[in-house]
C-alpha positions in Angstrom: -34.3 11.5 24.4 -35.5 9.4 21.4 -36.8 11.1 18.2 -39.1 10.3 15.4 -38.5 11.3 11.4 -40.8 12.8 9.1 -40.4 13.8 5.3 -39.5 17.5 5.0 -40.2 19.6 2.1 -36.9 19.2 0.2 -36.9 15.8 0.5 -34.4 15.2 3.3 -35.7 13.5 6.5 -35.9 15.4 9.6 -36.0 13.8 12.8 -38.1 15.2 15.6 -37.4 15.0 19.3 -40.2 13.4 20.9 -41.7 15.6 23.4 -43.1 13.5 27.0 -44.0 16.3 29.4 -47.3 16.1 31.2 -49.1 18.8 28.7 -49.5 15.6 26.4 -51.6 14.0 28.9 -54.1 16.1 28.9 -55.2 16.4 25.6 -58.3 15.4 23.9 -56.7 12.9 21.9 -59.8 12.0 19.7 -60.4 15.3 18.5 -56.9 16.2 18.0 -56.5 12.9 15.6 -59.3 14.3 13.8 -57.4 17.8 13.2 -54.2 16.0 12.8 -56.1 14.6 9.6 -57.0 17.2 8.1 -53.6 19.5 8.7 -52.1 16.5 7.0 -54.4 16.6 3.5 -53.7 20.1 3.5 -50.0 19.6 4.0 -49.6 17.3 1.5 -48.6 14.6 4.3 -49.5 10.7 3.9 -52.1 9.7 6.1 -50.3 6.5 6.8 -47.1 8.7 8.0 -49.7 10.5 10.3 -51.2 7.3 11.8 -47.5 5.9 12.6 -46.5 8.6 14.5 -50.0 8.6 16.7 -49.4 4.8 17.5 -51.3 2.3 18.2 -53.4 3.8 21.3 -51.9 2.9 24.0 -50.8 6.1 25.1 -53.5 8.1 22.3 -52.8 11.6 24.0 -49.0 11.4 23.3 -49.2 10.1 20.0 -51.9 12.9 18.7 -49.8 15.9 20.2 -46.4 14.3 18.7 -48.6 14.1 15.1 -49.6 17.5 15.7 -45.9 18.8 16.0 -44.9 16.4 12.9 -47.4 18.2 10.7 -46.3 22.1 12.1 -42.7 21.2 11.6 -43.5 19.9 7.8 -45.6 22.9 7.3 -43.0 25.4 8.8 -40.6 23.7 6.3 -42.8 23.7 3.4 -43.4 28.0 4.2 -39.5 28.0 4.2 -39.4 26.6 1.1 -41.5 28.6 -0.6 -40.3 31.9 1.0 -36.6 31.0 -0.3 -36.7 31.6 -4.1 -35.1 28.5 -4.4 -31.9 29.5 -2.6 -31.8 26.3 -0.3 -29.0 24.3 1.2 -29.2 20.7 2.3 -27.1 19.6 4.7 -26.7 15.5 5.6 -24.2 14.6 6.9 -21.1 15.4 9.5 -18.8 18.6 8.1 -18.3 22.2 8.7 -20.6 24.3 6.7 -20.8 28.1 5.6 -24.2 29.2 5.3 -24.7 30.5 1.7 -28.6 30.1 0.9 -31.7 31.6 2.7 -32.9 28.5 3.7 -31.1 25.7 5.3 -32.6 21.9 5.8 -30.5 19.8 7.8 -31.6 16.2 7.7 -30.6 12.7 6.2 -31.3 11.2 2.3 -32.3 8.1 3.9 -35.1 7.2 6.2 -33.3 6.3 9.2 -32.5 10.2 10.0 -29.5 12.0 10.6 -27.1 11.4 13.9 -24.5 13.6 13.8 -22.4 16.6 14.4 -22.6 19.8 12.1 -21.3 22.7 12.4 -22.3 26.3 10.3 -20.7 29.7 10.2 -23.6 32.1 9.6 -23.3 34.3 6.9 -24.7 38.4 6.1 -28.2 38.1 5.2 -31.5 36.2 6.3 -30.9 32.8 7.0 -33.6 30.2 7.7 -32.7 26.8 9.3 -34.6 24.2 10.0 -32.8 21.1 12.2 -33.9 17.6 12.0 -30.5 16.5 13.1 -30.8 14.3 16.1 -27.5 14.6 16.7 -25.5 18.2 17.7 -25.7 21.3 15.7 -23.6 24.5 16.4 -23.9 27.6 14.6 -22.1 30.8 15.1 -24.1 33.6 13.9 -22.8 35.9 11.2 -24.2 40.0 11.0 -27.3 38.8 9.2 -30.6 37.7 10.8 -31.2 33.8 11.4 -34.5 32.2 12.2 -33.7 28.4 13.9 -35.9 25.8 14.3 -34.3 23.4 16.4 -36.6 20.1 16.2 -34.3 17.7 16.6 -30.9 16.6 18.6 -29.2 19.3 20.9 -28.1 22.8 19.5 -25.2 24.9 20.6 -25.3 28.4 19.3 -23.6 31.4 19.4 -25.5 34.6 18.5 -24.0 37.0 16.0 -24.9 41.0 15.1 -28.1 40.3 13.9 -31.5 39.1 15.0 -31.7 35.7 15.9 -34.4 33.7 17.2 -34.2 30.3 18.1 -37.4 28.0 18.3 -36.7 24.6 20.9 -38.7 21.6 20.8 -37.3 19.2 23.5 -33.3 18.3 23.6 -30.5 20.0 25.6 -30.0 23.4 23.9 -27.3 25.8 24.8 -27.5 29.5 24.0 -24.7 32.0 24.1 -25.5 36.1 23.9 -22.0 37.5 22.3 -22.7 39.7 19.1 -26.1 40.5 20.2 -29.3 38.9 22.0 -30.7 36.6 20.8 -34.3 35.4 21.7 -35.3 31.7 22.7 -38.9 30.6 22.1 -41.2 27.5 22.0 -43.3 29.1 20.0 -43.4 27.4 16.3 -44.5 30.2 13.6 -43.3 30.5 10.0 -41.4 34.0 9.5 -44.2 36.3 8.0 -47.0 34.1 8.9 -48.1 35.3 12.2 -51.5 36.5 12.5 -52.6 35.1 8.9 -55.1 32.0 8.1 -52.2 29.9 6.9 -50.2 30.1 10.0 -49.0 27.2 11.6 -48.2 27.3 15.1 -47.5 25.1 18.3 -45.7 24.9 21.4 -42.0 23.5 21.6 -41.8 22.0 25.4 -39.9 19.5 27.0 -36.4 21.7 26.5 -33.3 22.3 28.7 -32.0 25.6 27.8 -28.7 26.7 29.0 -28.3 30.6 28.4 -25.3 32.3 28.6 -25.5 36.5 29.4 -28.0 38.4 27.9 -30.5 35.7 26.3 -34.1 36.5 26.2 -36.1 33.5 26.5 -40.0 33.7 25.5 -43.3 31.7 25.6 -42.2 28.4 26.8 -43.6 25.4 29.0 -42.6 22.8 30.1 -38.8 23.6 30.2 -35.8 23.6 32.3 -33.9 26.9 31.8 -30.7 27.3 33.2 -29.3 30.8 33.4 -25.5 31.4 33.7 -23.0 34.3 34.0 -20.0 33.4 31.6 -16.6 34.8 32.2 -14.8 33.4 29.3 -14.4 34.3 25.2 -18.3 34.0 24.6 -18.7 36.6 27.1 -18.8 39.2 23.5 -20.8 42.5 23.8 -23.4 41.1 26.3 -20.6 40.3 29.1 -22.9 39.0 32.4 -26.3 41.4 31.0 -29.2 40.4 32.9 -31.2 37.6 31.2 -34.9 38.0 30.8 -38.0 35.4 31.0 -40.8 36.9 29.1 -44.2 34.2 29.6 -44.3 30.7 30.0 -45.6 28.2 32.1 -44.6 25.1 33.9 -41.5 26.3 33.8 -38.2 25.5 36.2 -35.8 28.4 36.0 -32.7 28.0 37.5 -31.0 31.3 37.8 -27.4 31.3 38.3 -27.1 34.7 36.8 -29.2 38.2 37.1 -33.0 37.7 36.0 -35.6 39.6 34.9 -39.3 37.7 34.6 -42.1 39.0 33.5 -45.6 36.9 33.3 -44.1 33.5 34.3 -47.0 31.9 35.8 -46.7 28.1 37.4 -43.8 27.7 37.4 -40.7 27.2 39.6 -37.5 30.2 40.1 -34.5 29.3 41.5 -33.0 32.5 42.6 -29.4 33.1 43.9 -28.8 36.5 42.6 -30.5 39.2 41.6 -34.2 38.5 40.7 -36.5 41.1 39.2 -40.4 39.9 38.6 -43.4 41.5 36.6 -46.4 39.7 36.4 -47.5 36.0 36.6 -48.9 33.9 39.3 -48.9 30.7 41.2 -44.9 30.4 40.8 -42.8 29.1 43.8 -39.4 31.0 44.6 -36.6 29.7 46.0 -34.3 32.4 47.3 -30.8 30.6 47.8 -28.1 32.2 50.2 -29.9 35.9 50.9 -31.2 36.5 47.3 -32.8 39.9 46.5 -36.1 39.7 44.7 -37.7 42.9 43.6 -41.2 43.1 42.2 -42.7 45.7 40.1 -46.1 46.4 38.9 -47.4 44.2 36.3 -49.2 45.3 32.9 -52.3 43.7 33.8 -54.8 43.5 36.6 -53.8 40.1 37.3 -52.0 40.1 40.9 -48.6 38.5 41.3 -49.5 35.5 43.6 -46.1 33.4 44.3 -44.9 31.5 47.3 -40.8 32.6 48.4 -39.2 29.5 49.4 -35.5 29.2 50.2 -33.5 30.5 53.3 -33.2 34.2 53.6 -35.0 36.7 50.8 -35.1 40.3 50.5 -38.2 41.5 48.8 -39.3 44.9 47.5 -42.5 44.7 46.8 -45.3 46.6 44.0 -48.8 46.8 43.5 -51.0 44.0 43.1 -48.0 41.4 44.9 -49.7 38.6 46.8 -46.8 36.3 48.1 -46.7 33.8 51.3 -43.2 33.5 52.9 -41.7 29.7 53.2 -38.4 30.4 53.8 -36.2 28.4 56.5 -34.6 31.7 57.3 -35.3 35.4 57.0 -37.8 36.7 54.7 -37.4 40.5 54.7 -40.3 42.4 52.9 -40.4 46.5 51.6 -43.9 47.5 50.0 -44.3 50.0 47.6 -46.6 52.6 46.5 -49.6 50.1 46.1 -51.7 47.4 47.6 -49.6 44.4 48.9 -50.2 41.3 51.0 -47.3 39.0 52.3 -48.6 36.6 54.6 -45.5 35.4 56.9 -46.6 31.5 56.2 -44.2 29.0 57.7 -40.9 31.3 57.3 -38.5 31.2 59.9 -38.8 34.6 60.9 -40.0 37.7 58.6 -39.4 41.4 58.6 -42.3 43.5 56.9 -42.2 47.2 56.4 -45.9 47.6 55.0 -45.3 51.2 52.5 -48.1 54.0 51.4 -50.8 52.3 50.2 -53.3 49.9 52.1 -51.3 46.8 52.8 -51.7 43.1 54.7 -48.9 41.9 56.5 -50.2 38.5 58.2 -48.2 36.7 60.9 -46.6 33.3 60.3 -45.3 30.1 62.1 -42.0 32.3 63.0 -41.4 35.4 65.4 -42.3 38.8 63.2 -41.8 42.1 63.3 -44.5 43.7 61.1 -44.2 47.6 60.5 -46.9 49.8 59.9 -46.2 52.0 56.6 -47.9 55.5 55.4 -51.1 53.7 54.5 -53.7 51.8 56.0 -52.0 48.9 57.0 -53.7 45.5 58.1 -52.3 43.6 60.4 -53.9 39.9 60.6 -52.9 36.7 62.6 -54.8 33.5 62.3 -55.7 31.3 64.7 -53.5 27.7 65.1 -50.7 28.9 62.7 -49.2 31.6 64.4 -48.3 30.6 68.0 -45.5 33.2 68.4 -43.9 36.4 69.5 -44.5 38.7 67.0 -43.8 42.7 66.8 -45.9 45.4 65.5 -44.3 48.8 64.9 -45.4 52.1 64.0 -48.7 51.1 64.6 -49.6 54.8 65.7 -48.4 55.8 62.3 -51.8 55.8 60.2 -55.2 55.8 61.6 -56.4 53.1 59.3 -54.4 50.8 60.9 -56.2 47.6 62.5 -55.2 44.0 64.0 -57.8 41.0 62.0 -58.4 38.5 64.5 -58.9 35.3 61.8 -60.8 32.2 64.0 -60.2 34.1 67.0 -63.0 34.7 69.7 -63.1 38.1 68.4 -66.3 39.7 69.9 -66.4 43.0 71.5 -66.4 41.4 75.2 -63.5 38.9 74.6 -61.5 41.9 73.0 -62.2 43.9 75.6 -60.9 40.8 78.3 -57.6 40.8 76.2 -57.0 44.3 76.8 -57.7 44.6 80.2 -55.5 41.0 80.9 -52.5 43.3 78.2 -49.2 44.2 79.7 -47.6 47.6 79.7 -44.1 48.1 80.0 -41.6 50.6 79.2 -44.3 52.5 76.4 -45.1 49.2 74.7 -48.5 46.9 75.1 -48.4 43.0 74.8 -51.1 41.1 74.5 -51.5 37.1 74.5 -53.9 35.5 72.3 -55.2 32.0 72.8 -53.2 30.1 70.9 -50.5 31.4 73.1 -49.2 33.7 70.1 -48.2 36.8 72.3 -48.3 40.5 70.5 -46.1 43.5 71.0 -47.1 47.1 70.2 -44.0 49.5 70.1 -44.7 52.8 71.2 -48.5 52.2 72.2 -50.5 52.4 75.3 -53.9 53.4 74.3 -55.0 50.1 72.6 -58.8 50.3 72.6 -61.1 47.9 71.2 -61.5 49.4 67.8 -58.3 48.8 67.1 -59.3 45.0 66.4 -61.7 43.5 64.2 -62.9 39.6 63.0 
């Protein structure tokens, strides 16, 4: 990825990786030129600096976003600064380095930016860093607290006892859990700024993040995050822990460890263990091998509306989950206490056990067996997608329970015609729709017309 230098506050210059994702597309780029103007008087930043990095127009929307991220990353800096009492450490150029000051600048004395490999032992108390090294950076964190910006190069770091957060802005970024767990973000704030007028905030996006153990990673978009299970030295005090995905958007996780995710929306999961998820919508799962994804009720009223894609899934489901099954195998489903819909989609097959509130379980492409739980439970096939032989159990089980007849001639006479045409054998009632999708009822007899609605 190529990168772009601006002045930093101590002089040194930092590069910056430039970011290309799609976000920068859709900006208004006229009015964001017009901001990047005036955060640039108020930093203290040459107009002339701002106008190179927005280019010459031929791609205007990259340009005023890439400005836009210049001028946070000087003004970050410039907060660092100030905050450190003057206890800054410039670093430019290749060595290993312990860190001493509050605040460390890594960057080069010339203009062209700073390509190479640094390495820093953390030390006991708060340290500040800010990266403009387009080259590779690893830091091992001491027992103090260590705030790093990473907006330049790739980053390799090792989290010590303390609280470290880490804030990406494109490049390859690898993250290790061992003294404690650390916390990956895209989110660009000053420490102690957060909230106030002076603040100076964007999005990092464009990063792969590699996470090792018990990482949590935070408010990011556009990023690959790939989540692994080390068995080797780094492994520390957070041997294997679960990693956790808290927001973000346009995401593609690719978790080859345990994972918890909580209000990921749009995004992509690539599940082949364990997968716990809270909140979010619109995100596509793939369940690889016979993953087991559990859901649990979100914080908000928002529903959890995401698509399972893969070959066999185990789901247990919670209030308020809306998912369509596209598995090539298996899709197994277990509702909870609340309201729940699965709708069986193209899977190859799916198993639904609907639990005690008032669920929809709706037939797909495949052959189903759909399971009445302790609630009202509806049952709904639609016309053209379904075509097969699907099961219905339990349906005796609650008297709220009803078959929706989507696109169906569904009118009292033509229901009637079905069940008089239906076959009962051996306690159990089939009936055959006319798409040729053929229904059985376990244990029922007695299907009457009510039963059925459009």
């Amino acid at each position: 990825m190529g990168y772009v230098t601006v002045a930093g506050a101590t002089g040194l210059t930092l590069g910056l990786n430039q970011d290309t994702t799609t976000l920068m597309q859709g900006l208004l780029d006229t009015a964001q030129e017009i901001q990047n103007g005036l955060n640039a008087g108020h930093e203290g930043i040459p107009q002339s600096e701002i106008s190179a990095l927005e280019g010459d127009g031929s791609n205007p929307a990259w340009g005023a976003l890439l400005a836009a991220q210049a001028v946070g990353v000087v003004a970050i800096d410039g907060a660092l600064k100030q905050d450190s009492g003057g206890s800054i450490e410039t670093l430019a150029g290749q060595g290993t380095y312990n860190a001493t000051a509050s605040t460390i600048e890594i960057g080069s004395t010339t203009g062209s930016g700073l390509d190479q490999s640094v390495n820093i032992r953390g030390g006991s108390g708060t340290t500040n860093v800010m990266d403009g090294d387009a080259g590779t950076v690893a830091y091992v964190g001491g027992s103090g607290d260590v705030n790093y910006y990473a907006a330049a190069g790739d980053t390799f770091f090792l989290s010590g006892t303390g609280k470290d957060v880490i804030h990406t802005m494109g490049g390859t970024d690898t993250i290790y859990a061992y003294g404690s767990t650390p916390t990956v973000t895209g989110n660009w704030t000053a420490p102690g700024t957060a909230g106030s007028d002076d603040a100076t905030q964007f999005e990092g996006t464009g990063s792969t993040l590699d996470v090792y153990n018990g990482v949590v990673v935070q408010d990011t978009a556009y990023d690959t995050v790939n989540t692994v299970d080390s068995v080797s030295f780094f492994n520390g005090n957070s041997n294997n822990a679960v990693v956790t995905i808290n927001g973000g958007v346009f995401d593609t996780i690719n978790g080859g460890s345990a994972l918890f995710v909580q209000d990921l929306s749009d995004s992509t999961i690539n599940a082949d263990s364990g997968l716990t998820v809270s909140g979010g919508t619109q995100d596509t799962i793939a369940a690889s091998g016979s993953a087991t994804l559990t859901f649990i009720s979100a914080s908000t009223a928002t529903p959890v509306a995401d698509t399972i894609t893969g070959s066999n899934a185990t789901i247990f489901g919670a209030a308020g989950v809306d998912l369509t099954a596209a598995t090539s195998g298996t899709t197994t489903y277990y509702a909870g206490s609340g309201n729940e819909t699965l709708d069986g989609g193209t899977a190859g097959a799916v198993y639904a056990v609907a639990g005690s509130g008032n669920d929809t379980l709706v037939g797909g492409t495949g052959n189903d067996t759909l399971v009445g739980g302790t609630g009202a439970t509806e049952f709904e096939f639609i016309k053209g997608r379904d075509g097969g032989t699907d099961i219905i159990q339990d349906f005796g089980k609650s008297a709220g329970n009803t078959v929706l007849l989507s696109g169906y001639d569904a009118t009292p006479a033509s229901i009637q015609a079905m069940l008089d045409q239906a076959t009962i054998s051996g306690g159990n009632t089939t009936i055959s729709l006319d798409d040729q999708t053929q229904i059985t009822f376990v244990g029922v007899t007695d299907l009457k017309a009510q039963n059925f609605k459009s």
